[in-house]
Gaussian input, Z-matrix of N, CA and C with variables (Angstrom, degrees):
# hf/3-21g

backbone

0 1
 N
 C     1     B1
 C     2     B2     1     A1
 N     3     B3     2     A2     1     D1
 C     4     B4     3     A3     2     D2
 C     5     B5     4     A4     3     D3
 N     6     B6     5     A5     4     D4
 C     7     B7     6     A6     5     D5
 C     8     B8     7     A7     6     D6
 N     9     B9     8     A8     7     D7
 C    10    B10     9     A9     8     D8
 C    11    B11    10    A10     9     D9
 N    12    B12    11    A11    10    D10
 C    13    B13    12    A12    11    D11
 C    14    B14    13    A13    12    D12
 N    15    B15    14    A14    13    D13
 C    16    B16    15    A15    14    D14
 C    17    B17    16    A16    15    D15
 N    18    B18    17    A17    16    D16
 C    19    B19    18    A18    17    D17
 C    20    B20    19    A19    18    D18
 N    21    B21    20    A20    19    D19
 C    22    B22    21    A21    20    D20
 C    23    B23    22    A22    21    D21
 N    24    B24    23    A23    22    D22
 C    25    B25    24    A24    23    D23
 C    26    B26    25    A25    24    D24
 N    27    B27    26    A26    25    D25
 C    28    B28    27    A27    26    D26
 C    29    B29    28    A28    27    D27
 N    30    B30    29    A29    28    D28
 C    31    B31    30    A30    29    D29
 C    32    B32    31    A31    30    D30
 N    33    B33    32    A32    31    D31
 C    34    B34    33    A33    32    D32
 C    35    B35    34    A34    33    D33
 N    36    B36    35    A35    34    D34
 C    37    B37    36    A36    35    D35
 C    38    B38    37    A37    36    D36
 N    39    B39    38    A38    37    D37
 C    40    B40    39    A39    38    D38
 C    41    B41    40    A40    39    D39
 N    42    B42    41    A41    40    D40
 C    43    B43    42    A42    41    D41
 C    44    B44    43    A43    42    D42
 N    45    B45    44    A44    43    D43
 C    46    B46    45    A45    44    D44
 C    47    B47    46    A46    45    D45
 N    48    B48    47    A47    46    D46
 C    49    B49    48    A48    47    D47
 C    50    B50    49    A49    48    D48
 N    51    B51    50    A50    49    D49
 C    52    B52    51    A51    50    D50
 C    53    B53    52    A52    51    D51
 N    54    B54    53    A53    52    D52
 C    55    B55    54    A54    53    D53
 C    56    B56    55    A55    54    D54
 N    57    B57    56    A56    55    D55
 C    58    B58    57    A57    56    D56
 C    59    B59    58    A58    57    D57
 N    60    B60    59    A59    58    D58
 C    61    B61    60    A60    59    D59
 C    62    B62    61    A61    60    D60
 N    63    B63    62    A62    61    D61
 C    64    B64    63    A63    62    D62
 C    65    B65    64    A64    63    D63
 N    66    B66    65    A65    64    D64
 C    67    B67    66    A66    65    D65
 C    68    B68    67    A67    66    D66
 N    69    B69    68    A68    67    D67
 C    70    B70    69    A69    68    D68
 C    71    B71    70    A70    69    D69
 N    72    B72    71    A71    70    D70
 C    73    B73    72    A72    71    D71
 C    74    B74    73    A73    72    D72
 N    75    B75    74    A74    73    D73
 C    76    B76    75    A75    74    D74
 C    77    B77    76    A76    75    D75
 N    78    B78    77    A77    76    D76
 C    79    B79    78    A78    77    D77
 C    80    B80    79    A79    78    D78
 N    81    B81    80    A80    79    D79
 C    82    B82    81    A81    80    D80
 C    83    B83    82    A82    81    D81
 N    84    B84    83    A83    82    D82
 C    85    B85    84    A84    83    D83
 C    86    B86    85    A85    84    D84
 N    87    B87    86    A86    85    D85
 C    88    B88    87    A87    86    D86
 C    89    B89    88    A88    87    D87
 N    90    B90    89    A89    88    D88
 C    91    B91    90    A90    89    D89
 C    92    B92    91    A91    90    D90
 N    93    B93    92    A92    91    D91
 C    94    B94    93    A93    92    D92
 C    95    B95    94    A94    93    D93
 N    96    B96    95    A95    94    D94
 C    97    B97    96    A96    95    D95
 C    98    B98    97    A97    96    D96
 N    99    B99    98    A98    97    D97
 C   100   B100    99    A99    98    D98
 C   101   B101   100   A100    99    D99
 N   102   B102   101   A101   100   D100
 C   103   B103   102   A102   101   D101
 C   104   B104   103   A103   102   D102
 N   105   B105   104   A104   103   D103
 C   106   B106   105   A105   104   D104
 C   107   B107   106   A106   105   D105
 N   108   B108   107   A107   106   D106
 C   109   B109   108   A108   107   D107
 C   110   B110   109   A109   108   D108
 N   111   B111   110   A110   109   D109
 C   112   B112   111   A111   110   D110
 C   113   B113   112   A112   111   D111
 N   114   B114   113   A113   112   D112
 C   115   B115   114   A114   113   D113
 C   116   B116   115   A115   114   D114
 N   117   B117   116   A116   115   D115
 C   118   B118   117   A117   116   D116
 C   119   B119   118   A118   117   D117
 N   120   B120   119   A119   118   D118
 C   121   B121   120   A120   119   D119
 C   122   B122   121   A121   120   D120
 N   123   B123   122   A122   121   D121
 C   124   B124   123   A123   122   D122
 C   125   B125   124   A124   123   D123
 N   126   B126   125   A125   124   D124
 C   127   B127   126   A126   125   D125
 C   128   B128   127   A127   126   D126
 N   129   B129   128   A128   127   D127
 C   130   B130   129   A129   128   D128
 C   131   B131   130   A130   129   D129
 N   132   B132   131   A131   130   D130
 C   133   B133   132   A132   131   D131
 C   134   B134   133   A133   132   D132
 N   135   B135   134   A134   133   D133
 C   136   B136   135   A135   134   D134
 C   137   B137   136   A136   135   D135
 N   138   B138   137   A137   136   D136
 C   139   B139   138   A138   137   D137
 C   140   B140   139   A139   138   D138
 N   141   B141   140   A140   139   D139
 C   142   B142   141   A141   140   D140
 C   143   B143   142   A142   141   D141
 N   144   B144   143   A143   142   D142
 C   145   B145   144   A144   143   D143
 C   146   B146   145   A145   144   D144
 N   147   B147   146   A146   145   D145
 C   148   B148   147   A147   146   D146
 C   149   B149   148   A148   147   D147
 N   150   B150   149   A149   148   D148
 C   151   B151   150   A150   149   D149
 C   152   B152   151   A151   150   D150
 N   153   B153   152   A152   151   D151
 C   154   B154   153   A153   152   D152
 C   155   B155   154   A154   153   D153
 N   156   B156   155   A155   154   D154
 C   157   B157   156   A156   155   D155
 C   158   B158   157   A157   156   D156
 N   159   B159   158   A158   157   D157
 C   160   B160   159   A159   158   D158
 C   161   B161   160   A160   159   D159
 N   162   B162   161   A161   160   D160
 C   163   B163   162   A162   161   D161
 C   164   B164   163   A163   162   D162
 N   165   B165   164   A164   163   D163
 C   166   B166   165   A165   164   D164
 C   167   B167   166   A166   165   D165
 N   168   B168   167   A167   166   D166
 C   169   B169   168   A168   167   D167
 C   170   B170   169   A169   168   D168
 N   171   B171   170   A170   169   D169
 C   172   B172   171   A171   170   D170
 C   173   B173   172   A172   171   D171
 N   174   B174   173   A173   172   D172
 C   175   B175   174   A174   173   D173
 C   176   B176   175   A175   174   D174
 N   177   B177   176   A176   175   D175
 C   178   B178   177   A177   176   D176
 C   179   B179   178   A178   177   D177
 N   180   B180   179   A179   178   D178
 C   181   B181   180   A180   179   D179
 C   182   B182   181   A181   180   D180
 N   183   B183   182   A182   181   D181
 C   184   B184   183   A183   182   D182
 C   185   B185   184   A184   183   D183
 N   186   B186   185   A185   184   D184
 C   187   B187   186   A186   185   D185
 C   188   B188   187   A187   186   D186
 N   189   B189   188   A188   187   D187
 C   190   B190   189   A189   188   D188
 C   191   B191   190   A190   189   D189
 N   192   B192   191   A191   190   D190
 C   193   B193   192   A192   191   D191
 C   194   B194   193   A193   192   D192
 N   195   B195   194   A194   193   D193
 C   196   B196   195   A195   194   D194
 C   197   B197   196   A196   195   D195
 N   198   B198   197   A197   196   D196
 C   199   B199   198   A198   197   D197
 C   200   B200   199   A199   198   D198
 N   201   B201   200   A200   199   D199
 C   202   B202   201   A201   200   D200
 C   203   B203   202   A202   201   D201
 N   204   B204   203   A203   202   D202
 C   205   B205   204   A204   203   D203
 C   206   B206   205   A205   204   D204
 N   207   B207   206   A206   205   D205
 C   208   B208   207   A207   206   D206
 C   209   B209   208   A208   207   D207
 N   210   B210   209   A209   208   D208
 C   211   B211   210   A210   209   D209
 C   212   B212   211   A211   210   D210
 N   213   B213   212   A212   211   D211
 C   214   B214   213   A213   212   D212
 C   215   B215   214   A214   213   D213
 N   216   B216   215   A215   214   D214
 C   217   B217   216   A216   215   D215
 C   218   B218   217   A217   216   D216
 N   219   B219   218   A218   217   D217
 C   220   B220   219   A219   218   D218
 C   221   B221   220   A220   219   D219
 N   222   B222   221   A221   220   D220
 C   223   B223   222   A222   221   D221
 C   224   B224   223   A223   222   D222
 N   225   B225   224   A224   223   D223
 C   226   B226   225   A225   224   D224
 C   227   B227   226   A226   225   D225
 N   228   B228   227   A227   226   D226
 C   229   B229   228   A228   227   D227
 C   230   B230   229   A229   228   D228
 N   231   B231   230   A230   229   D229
 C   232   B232   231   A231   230   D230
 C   233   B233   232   A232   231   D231
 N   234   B234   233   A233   232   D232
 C   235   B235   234   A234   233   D233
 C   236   B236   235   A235   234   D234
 N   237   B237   236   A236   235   D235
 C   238   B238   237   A237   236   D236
 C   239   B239   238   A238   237   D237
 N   240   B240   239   A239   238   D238
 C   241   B241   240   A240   239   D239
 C   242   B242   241   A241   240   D240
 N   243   B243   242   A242   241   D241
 C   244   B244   243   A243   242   D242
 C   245   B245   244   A244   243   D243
 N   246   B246   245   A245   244   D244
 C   247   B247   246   A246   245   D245
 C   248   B248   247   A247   246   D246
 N   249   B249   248   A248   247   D247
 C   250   B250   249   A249   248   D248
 C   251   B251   250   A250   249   D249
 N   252   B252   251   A251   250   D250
 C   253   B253   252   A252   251   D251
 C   254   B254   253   A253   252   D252

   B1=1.4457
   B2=1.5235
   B3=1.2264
   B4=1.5065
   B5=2.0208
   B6=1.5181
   B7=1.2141
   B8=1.5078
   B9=1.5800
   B10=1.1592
   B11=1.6829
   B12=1.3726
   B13=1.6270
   B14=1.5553
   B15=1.2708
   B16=1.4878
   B17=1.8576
   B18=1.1771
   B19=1.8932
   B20=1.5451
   B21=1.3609
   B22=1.7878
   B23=1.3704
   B24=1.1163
   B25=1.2567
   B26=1.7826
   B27=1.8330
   B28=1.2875
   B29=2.1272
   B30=0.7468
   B31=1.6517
   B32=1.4912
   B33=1.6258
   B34=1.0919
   B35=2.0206
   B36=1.4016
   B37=1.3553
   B38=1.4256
   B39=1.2761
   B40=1.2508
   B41=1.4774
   B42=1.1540
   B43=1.6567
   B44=1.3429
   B45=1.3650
   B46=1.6570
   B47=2.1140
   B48=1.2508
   B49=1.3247
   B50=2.0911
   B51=1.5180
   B52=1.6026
   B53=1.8349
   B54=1.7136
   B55=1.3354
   B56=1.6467
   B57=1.3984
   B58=1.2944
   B59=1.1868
   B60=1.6161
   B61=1.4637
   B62=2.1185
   B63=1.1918
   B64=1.1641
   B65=1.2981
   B66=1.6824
   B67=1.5547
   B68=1.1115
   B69=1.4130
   B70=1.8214
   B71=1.3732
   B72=1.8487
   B73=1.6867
   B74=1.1956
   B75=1.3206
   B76=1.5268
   B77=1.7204
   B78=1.2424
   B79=1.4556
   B80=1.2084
   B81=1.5834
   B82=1.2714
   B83=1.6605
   B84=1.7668
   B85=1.5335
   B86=1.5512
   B87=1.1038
   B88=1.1143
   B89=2.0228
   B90=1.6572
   B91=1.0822
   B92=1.5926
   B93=1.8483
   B94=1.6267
   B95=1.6327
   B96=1.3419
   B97=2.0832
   B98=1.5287
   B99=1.1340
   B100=1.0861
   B101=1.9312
   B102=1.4159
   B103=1.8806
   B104=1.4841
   B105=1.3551
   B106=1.5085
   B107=1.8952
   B108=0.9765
   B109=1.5521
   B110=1.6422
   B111=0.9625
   B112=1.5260
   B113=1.7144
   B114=1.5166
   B115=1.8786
   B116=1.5925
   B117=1.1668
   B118=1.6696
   B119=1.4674
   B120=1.8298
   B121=1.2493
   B122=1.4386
   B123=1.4285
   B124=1.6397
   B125=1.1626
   B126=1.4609
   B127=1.3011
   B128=1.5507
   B129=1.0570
   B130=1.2429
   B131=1.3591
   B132=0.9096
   B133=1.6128
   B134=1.3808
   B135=1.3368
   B136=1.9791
   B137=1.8971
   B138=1.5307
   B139=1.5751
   B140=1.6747
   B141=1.8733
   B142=1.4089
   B143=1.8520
   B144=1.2704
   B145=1.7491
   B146=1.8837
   B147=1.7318
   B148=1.8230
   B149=1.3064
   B150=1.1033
   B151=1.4188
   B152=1.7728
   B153=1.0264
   B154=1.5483
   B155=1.5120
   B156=1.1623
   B157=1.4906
   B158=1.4471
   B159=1.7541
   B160=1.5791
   B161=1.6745
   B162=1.6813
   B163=1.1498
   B164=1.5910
   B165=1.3083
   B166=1.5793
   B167=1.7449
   B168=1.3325
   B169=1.7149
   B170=1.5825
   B171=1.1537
   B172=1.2689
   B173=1.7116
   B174=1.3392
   B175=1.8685
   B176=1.4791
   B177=1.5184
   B178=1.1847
   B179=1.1289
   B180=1.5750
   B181=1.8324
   B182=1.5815
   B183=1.5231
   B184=1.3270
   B185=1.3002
   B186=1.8003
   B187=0.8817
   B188=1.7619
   B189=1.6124
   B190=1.3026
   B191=1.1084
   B192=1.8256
   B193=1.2728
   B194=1.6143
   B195=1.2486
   B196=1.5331
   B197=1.3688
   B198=0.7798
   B199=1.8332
   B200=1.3917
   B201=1.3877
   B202=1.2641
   B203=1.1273
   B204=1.7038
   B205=1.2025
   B206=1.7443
   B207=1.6385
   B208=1.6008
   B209=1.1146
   B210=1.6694
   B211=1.7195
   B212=1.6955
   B213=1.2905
   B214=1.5857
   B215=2.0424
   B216=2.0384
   B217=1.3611
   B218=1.5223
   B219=1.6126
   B220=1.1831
   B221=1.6182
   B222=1.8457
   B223=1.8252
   B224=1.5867
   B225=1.1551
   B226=1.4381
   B227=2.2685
   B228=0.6422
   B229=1.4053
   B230=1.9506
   B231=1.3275
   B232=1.4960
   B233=1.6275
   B234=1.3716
   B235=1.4334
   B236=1.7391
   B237=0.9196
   B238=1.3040
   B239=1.6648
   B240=1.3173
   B241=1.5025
   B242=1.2856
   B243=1.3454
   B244=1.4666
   B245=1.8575
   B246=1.3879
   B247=1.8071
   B248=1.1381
   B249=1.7146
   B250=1.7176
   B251=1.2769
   B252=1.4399
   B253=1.1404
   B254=1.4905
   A1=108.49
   A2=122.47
   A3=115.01
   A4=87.63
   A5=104.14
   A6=103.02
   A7=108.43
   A8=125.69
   A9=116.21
   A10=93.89
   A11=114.04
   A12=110.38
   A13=96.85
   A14=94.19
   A15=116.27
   A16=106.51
   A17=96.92
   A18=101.05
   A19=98.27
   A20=89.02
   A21=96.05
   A22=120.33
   A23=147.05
   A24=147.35
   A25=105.71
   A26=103.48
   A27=108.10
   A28=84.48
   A29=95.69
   A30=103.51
   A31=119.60
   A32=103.83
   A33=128.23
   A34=115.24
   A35=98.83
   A36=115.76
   A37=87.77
   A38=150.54
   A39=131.54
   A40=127.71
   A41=146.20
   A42=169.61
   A43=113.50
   A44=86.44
   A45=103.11
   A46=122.50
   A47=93.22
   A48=83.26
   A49=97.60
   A50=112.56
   A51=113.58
   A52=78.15
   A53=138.94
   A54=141.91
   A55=76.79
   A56=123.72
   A57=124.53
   A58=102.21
   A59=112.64
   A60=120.79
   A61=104.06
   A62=108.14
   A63=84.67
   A64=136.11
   A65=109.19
   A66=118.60
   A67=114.20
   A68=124.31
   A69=124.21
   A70=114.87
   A71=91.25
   A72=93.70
   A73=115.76
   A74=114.57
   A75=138.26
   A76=112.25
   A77=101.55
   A78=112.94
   A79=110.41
   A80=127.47
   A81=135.19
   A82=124.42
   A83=101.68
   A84=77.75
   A85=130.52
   A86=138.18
   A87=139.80
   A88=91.97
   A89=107.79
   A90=139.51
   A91=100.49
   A92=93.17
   A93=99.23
   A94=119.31
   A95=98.95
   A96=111.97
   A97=94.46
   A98=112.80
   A99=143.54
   A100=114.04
   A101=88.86
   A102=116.39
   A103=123.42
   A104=94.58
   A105=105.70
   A106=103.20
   A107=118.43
   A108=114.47
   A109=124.92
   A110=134.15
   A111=139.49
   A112=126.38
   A113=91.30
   A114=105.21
   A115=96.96
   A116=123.73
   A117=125.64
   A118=89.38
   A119=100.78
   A120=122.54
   A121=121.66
   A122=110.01
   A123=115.33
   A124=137.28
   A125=162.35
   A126=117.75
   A127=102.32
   A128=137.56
   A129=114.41
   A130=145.52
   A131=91.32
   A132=91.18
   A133=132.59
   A134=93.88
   A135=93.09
   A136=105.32
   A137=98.91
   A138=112.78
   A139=113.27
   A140=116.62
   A141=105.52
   A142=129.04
   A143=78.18
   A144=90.16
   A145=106.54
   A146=103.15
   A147=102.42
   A148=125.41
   A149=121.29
   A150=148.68
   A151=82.63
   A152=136.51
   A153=136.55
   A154=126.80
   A155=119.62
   A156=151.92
   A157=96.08
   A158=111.78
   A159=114.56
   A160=116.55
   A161=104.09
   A162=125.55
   A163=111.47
   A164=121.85
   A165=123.30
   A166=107.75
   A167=111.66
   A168=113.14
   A169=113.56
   A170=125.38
   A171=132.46
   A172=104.86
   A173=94.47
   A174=106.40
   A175=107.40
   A176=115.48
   A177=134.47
   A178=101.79
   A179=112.31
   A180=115.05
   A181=102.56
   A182=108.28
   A183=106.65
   A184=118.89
   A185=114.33
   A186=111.84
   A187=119.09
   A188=131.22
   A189=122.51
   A190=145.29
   A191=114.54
   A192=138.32
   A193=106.86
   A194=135.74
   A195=129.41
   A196=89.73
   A197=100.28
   A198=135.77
   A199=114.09
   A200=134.15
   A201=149.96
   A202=150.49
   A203=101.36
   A204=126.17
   A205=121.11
   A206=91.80
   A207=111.90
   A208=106.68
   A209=117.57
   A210=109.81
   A211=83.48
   A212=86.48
   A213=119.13
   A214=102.02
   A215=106.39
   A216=78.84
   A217=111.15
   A218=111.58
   A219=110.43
   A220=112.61
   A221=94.26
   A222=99.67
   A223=119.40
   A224=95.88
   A225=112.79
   A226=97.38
   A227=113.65
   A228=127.56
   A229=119.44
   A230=121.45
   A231=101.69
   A232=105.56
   A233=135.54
   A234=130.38
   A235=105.30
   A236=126.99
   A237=135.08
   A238=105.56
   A239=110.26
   A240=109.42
   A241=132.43
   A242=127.44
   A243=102.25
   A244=77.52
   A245=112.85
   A246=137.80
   A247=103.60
   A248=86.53
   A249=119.48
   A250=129.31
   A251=122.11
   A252=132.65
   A253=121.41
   D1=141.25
   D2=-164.84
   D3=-139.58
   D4=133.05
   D5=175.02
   D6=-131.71
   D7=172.79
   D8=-179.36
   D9=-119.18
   D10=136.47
   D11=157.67
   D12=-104.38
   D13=163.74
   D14=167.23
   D15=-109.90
   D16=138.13
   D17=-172.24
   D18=-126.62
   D19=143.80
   D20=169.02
   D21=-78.30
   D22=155.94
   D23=-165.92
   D24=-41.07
   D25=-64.08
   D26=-143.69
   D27=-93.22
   D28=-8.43
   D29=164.25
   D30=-48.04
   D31=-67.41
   D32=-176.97
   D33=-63.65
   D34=-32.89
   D35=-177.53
   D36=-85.04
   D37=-83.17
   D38=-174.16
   D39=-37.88
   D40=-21.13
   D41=91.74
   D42=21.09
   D43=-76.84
   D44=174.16
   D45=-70.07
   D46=-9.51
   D47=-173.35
   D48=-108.05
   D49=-8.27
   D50=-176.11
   D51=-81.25
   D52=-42.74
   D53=-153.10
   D54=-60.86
   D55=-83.20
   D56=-152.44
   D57=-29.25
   D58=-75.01
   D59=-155.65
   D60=-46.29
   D61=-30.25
   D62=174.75
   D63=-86.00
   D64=-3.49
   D65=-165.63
   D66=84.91
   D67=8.97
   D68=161.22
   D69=-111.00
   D70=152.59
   D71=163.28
   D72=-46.27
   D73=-179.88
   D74=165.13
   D75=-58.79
   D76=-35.15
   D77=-162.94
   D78=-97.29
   D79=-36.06
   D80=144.73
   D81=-37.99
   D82=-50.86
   D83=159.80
   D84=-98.28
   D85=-17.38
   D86=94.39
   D87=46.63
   D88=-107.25
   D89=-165.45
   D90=-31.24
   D91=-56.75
   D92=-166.69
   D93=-85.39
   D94=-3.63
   D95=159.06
   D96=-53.01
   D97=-84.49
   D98=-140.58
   D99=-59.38
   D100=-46.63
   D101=150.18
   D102=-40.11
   D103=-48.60
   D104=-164.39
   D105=-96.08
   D106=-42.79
   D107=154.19
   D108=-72.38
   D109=-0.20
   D110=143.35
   D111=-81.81
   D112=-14.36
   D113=163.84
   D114=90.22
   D115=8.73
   D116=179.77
   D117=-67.29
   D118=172.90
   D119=151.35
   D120=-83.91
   D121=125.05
   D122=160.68
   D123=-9.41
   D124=164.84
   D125=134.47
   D126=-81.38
   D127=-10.40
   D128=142.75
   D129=-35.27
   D130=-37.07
   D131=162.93
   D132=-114.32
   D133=-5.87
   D134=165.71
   D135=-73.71
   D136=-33.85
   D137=-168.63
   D138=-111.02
   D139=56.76
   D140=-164.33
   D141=-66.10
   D142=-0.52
   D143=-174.41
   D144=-83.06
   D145=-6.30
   D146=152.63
   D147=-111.70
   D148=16.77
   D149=178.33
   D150=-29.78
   D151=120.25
   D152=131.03
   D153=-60.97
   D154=125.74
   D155=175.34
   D156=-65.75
   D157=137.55
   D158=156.80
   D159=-67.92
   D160=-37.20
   D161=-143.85
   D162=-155.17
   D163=151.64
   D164=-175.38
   D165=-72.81
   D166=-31.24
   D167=166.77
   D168=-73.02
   D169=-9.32
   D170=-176.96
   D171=-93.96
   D172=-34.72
   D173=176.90
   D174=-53.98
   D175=-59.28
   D176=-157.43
   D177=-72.29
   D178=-59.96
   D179=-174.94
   D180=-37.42
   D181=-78.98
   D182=-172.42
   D183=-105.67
   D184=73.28
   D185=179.57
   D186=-72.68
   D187=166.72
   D188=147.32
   D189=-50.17
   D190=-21.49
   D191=-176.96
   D192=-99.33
   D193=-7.06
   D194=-169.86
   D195=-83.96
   D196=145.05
   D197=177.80
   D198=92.24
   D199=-16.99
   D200=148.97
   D201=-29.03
   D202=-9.34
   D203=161.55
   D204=43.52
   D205=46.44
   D206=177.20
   D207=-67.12
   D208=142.09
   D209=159.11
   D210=-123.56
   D211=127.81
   D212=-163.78
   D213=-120.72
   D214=9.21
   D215=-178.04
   D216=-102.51
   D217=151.87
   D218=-172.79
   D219=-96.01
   D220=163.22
   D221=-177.24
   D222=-59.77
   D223=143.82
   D224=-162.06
   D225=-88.35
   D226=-3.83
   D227=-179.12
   D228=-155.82
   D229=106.50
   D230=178.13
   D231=-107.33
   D232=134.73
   D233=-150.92
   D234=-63.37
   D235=161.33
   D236=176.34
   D237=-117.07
   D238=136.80
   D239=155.39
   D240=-44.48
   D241=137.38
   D242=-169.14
   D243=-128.02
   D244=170.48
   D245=-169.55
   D246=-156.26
   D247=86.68
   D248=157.94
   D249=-62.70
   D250=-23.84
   D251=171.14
   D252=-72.75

């Protein structure tokens, strides 16, 4: 089903600037207004492994990877070629 709204200027600019902050199109959020007042699931939440973050402390707190017991540290030296000749 495809519909058209009509938006008021500063409407549309307020819209577009909650889309940014989350890292979605317009239409993406858009999608998940519209989801979430019809009582559907998100795709956030059908798909939690794209869950969008407000914030980089929000990343970390609840990240996807905590409890996972990553060792994420990197080599402290990687060898270099050396020219003996």
């Amino acid at each position: 089903m495809n519909v058209t709204l009509s938006l008021n200027p500063e409407m549309e600019k307020g819209l577009l600037a909650r889309a940014n902050a989350r890292g979605v199109s317009l239409d993406d959020y858009l999608q998940e207004l519209v989801a979430r007042e019809a009582g559907l699931p998100t795709a956030a939440e059908l798909h939690p492994i794209h869950q969008r973050f407000d914030n980089l402390s929000d990343l970390l707190v609840n990240s996807p990877f905590s409890g996972a017991d990553l060792d994420l540290e990197r080599a402290r030296d990687y060898p270099r070629p050396v020219d003996l000749g």
